[in-house]
C-alpha distance (Angstrom), angle and dihedral (degrees) to the residues before:
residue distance angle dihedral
X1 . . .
X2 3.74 . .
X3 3.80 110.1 .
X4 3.71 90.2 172.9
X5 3.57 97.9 -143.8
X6 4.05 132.5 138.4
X7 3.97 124.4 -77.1
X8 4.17 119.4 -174.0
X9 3.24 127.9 -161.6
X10 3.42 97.2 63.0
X11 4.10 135.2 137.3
X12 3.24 120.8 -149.2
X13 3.92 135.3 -177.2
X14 3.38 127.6 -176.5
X15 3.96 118.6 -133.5
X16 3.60 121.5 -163.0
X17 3.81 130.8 -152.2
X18 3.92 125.7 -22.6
X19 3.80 93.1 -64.4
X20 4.04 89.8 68.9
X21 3.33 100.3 29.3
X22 3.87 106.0 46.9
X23 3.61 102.8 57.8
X24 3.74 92.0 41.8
X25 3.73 89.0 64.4
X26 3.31 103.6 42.1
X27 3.66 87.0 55.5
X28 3.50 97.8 49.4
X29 4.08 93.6 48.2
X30 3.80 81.3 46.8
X31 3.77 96.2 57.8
X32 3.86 91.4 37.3
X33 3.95 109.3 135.0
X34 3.75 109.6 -171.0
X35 4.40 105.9 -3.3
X36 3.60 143.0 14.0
X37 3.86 116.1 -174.7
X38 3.73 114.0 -172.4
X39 3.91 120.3 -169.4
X40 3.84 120.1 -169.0
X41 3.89 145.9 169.9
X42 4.05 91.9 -166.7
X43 3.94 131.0 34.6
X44 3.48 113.9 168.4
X45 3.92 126.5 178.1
X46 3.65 101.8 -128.0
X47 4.38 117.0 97.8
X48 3.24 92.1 -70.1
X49 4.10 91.0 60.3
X50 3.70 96.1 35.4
X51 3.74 99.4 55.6
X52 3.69 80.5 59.6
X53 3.07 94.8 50.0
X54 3.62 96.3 54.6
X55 3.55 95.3 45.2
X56 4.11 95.1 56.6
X57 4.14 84.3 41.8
X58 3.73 84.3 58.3
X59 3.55 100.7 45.4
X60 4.00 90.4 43.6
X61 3.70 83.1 52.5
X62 4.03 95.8 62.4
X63 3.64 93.6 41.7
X64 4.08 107.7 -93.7
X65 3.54 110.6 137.0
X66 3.70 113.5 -112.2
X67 3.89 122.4 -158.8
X68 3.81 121.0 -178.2
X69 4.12 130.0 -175.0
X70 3.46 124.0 -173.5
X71 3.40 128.6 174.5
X72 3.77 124.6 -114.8
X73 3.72 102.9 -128.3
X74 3.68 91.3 31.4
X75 4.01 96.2 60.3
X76 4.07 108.9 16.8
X77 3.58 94.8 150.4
X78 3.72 115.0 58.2
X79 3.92 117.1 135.7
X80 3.69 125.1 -102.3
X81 3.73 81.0 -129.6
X82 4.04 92.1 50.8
X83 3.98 96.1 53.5
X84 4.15 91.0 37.1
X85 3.83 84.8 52.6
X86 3.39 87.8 62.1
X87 3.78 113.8 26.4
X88 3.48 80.6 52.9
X89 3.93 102.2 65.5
X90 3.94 90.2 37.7
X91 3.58 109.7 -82.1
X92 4.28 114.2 147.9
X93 4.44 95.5 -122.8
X94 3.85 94.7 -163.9
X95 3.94 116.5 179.2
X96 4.13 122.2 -161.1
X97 3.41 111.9 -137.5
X98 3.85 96.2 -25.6
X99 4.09 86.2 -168.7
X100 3.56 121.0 -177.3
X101 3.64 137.2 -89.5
X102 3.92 130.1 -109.7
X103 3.86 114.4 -159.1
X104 3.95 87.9 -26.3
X105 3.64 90.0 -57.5
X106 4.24 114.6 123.2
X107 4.06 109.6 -131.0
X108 3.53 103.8 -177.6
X109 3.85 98.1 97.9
X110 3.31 105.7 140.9
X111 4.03 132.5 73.2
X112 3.25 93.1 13.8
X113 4.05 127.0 177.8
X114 3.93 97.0 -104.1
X115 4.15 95.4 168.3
X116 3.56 129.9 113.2
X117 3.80 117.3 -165.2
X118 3.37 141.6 148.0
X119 3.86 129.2 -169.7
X120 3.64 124.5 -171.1
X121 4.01 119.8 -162.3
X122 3.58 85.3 -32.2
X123 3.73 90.1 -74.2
X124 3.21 111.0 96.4
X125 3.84 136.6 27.2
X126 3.64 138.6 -174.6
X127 4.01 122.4 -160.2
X128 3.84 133.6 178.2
X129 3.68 146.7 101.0
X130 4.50 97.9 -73.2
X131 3.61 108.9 118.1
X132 3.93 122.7 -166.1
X133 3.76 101.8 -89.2
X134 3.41 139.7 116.8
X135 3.98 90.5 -122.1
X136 3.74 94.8 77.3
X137 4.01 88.4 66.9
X138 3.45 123.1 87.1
X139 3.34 100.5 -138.1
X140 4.37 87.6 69.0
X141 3.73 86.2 80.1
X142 3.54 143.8 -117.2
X143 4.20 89.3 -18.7
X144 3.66 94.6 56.9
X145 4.25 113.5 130.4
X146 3.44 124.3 -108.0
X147 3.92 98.0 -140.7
X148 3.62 133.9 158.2
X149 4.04 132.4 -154.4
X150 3.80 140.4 179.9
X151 3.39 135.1 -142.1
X152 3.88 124.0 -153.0
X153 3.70 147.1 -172.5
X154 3.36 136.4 177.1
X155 4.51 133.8 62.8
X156 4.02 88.4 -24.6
X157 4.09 95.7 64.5
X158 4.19 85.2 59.2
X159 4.53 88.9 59.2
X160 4.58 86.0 35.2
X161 4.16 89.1 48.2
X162 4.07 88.9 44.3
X163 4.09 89.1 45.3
X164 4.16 87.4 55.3
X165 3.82 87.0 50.3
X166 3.06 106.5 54.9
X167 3.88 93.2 42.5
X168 3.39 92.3 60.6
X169 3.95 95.0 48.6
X170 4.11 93.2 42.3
X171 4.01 87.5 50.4
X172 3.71 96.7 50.9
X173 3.91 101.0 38.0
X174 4.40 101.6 27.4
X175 3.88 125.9 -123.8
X176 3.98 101.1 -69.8
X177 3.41 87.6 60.0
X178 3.56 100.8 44.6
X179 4.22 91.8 44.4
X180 4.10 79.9 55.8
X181 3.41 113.3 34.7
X182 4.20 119.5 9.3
X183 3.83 109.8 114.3
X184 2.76 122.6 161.2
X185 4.20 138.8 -168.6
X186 4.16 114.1 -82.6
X187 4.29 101.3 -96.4
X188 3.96 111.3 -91.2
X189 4.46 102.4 -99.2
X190 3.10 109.6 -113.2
X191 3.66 126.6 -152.7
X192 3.81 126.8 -121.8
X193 3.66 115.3 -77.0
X194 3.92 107.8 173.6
X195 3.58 136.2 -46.8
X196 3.34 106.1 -83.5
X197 3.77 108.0 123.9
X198 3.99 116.2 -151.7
X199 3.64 144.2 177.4
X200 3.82 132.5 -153.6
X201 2.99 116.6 -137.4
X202 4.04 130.7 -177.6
X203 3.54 140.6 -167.7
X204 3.73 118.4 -144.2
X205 4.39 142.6 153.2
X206 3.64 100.8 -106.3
X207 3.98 117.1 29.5
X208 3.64 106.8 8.2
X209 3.50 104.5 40.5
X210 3.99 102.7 146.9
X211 4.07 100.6 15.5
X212 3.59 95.2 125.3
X213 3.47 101.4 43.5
X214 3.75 92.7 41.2
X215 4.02 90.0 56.5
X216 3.92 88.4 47.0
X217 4.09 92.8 50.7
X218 4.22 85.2 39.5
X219 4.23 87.9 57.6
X220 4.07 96.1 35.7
X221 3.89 86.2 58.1
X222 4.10 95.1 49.0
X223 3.64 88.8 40.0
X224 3.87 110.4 120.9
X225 3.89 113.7 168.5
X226 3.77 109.2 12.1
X227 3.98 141.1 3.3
X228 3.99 110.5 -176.1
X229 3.99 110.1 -178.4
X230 4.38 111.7 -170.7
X231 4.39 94.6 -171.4
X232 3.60 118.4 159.2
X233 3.88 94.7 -157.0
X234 3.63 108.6 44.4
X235 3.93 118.2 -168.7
X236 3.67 112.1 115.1
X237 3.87 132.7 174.9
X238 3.33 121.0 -94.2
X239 3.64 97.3 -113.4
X240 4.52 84.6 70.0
X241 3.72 94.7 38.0
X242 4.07 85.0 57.3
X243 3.62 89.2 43.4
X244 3.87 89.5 55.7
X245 3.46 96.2 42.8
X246 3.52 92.3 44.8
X247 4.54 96.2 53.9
X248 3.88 78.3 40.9
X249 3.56 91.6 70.1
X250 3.69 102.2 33.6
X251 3.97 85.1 63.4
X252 3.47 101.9 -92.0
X253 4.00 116.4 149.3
X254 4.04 99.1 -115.3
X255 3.62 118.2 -179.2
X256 3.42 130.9 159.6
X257 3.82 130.8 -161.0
X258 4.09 108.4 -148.3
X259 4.14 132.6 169.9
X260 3.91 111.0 -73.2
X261 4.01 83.6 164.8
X262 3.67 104.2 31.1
X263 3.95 125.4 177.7
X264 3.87 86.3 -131.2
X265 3.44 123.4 49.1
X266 4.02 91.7 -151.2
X267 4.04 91.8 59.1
X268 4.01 93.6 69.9
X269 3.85 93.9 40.9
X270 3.75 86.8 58.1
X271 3.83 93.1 41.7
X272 4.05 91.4 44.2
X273 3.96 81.8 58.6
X274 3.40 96.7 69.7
X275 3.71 97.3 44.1
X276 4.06 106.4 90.8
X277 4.08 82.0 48.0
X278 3.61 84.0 51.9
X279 3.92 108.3 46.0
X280 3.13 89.2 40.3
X281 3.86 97.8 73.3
X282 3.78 93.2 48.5
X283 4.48 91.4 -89.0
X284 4.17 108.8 144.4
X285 3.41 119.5 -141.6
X286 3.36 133.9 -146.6
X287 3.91 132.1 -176.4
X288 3.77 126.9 -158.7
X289 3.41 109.3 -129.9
X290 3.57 104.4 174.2
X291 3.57 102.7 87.2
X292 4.11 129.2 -52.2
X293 3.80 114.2 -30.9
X294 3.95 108.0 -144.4
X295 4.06 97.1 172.6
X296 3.71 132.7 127.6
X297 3.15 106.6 -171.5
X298 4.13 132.1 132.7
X299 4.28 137.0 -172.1
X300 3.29 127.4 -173.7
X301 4.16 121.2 -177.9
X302 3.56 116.7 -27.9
X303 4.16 96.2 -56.2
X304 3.86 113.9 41.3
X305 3.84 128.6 77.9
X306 3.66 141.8 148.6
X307 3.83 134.3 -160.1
X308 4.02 127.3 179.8
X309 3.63 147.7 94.7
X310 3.83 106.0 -61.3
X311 3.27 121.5 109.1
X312 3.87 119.6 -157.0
X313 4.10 98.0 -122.2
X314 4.04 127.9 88.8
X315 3.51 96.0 -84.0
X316 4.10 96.4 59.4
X317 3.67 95.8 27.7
X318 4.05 103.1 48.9
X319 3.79 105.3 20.9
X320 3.79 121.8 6.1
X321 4.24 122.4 90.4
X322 3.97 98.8 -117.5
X323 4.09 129.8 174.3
X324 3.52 124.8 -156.1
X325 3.84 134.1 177.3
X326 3.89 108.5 -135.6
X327 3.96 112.0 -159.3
X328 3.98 144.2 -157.3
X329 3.95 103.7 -173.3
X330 3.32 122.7 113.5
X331 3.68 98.4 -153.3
X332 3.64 88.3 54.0
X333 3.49 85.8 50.8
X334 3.91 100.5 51.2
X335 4.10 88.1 52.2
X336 3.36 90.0 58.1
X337 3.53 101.1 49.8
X338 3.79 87.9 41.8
X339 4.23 82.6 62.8
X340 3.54 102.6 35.0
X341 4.57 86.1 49.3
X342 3.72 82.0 54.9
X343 3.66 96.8 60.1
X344 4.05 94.7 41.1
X345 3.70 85.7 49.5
X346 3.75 103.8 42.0
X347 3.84 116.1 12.2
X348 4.00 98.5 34.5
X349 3.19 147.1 93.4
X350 3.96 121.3 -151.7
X351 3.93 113.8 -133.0
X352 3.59 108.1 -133.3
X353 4.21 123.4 -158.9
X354 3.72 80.4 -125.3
X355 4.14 97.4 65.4
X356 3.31 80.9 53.6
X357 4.09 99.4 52.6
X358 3.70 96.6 83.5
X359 3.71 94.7 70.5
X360 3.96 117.1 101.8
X361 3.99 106.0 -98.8
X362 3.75 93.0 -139.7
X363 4.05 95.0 56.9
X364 3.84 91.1 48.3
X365 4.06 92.9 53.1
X366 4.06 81.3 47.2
X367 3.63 90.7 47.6
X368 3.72 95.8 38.5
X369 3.57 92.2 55.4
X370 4.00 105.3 51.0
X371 3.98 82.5 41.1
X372 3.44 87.3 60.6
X373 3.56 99.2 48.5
X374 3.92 89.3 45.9
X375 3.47 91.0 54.3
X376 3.79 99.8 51.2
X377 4.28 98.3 42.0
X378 3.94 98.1 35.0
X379 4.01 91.4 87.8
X380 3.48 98.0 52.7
X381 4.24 94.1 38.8
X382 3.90 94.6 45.9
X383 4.17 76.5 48.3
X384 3.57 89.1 68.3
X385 3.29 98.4 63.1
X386 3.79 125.6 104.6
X387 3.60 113.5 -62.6
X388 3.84 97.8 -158.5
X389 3.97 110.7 154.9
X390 3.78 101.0 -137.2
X391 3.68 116.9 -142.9
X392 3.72 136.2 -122.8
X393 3.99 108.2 -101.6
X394 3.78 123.1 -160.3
X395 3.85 100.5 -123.0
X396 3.83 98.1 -130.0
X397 3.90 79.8 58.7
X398 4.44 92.6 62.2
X399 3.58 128.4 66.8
X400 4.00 90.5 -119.8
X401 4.04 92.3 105.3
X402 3.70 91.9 50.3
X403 3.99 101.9 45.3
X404 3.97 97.8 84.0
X405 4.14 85.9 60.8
X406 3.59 88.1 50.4
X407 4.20 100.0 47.9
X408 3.42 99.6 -122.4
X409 4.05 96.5 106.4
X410 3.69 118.0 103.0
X411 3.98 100.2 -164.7
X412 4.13 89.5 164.8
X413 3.81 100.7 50.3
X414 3.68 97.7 36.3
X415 3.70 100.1 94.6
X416 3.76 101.2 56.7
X417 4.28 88.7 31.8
X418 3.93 93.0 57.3
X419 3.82 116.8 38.7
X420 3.48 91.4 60.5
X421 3.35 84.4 87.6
């Protein structure tokens, strides 16, 4: 259960892009003793994929017990040789919502499993939006992610390490069962590892519906210098855009840092949308123009901070499961300022109301208006949609090992086709 609730004691480090992040994983599964648990939206089987792969092989190999979950629309095209390579040394394969195909094309879109965790012996975690691909390297080229991570030890691993649990036991058995019969062994103590204190904090479709986006609107409104939000997909409710407008106007610093390069064309157009609404209340915007920003990450003053998976559009903030780490640390804090300055200052470009003159006034009150109305309904509609609580399938149980014999994989496109959601 997520209580969302404060834990000291904690350190923290922030890890940006593959580069930092990659290696420290590896490492970590690596040196695992008794568990690695590895949580993902996107696996793909390029380097970045098969250095994980050998690194849970190895670990399987001396005995640590090695889960993996992957998420069906995430990762459709994984080898049969891939899974069997590691199935067949030990490692738990575990698919979410596998779903079936329709004339090649995937159709399970919605409520998708957007998290990416990783818990070792249930002492130390990692949590933030880098998925297993080779696009969140910079040596992939001008569309590698800009993508950030942290890594954390310390009292808050112990609540993470019990959240991975129990996922893996409600996915395989369904919610009667767990409301009956899930217990599960008291969280290993862990000792005091800083001061940082944190709070995780999950998204899901039955009990946690709005979390996230409540404990973004709950820091926005005791905000009182500055607010700097770096989210790739950009399409909040109304109920944060009038938050922002409204700390805007009582002085507050608000900047945000959007896509200037995105991966999909459609996530600036919707951004751009916002931005008369936006300027005009005194927010600056910035756009990352360096190549496709993939971050979720969030400071206000000199104390609060967030990292994780959710992004703050439809997708992550009515139907997807997300996981962010929430923090009150002001050294935390100051490195991620120190990063997020960086990009205003050297790999952005500052909208201006002026770009923004040439557009016919009469189409941007049209526009304005039915993005307004979008904004403030599209929680409750997207709501209404099925609620179904997909289950947990063992992979040699799915189709995805056998869909590269058949041609209906799409290794090349995946990346940019997938993380939209």
């Amino acid at each position: 259960m997520n209580n969302n609730h404060w834990i000291g004691g904690n350190r923290i480090e922030l890890l940006e892009n593959g580069e930092q992040f990659f290696p420290r994983v590896f490492e970590a599964i690596r040196q695992a003793r008794r568990e690695a648990i590895v949580e993902t939206f996107i696996l793909f089987e390029d380097k970045v994929g098969l250095q994980l792969h050998a690194a849970m092989r190895e670990a399987a190999q001396r005995g640590v017990k090695v889960d993996l979950m992957i998420d069906g629309f995430g990762s459709p095209d994984l080898s049969r040789e891939f899974i069997e390579g590691l199935t067949s040394v030990g490692v738990k394969v575990r698919v979410f919502d596998p779903g079936a195909r329709f004339m090649g094309q995937r159709l399970n879109v919605f409520r998708r499993m957007h998290r990416k965790i990783v818990v070792i012996d249930g002492e130390r975690a990692f949590v933030g939006g880098i998925n297993y691909s080779a696009d969140h390297l910079m040596d992939f080229g001008p569309k590698a992610k800009q993508d950030y991570a942290v890594e954390l030890t310390g009292p808050i691993v112990g609540e993470i390490h019990q959240f991975v649990l129990r996922a893996i036991a409600l996915g395989g058995k369904g919610a009667g069962w767990f409301r009956r019969r899930l217990k599960l062994a008291p969280p290993v103590k862990q000792s005091h590892e800083g001061d940082a204190e944190l709070m995780f904090v999950t998204r899901d479709n039955r009990r946690h519906t709005n979390d996230i986006e409540r404990h973004y609107r709950a820091a926005i409104r005791s905000a009182k210098e500055r607010i700097v939000i770096a989210n790739a997909y950009f399409f909040p409710g109304y109920r944060l855009i009038k938050e922002l407008r409204r700390a805007a106007r009582r002085g507050v610093d608000v900047r945000l840092i959007l896509q200037g390069e995105p991966d999909m064309p459609i996530v600036k157009t919707a951004a751009s949308m916002l931005y008369h609404h936006l300027l005009h209340a005194g927010v600056r915007i910035y756009e990352y123009c360096e190549r496709p920003l993939h971050g979720k990450v969030a400071l206000m003053d000199d104390k609060w901070s967030t990292v994780g998976s959710s992004n703050l559009d439809p997708l992550s903030l009515s139907l997807n499961l997300e996981s962010n780490v929430v923090v009150r640390d002001a050294a935390f804090n100051s490195v991620l300022w120190e990063r997020m300055d960086h990009l205003m200052q050297h790999s952005c470009k500052q909208v201006q109301a002026a770009d923004l003159a040439s557009e016919w006034s009469g189409w941007r009150l049209v526009r304005s208006f039915f993005v307004f109305h979008a904004m403030r309904w599209y929680p409750a509609l997207l709501g209404r949609l099925p609620r179904h609580v997909p289950r947990l399938t063992p992979a040699e149980a799915t189709d995805l090992a056998t869909r590269r014999d058949t041609g209906l994989s799409n290794p090349t496109g995946g990346a940019t086709q997938t993380e939209a959601a």
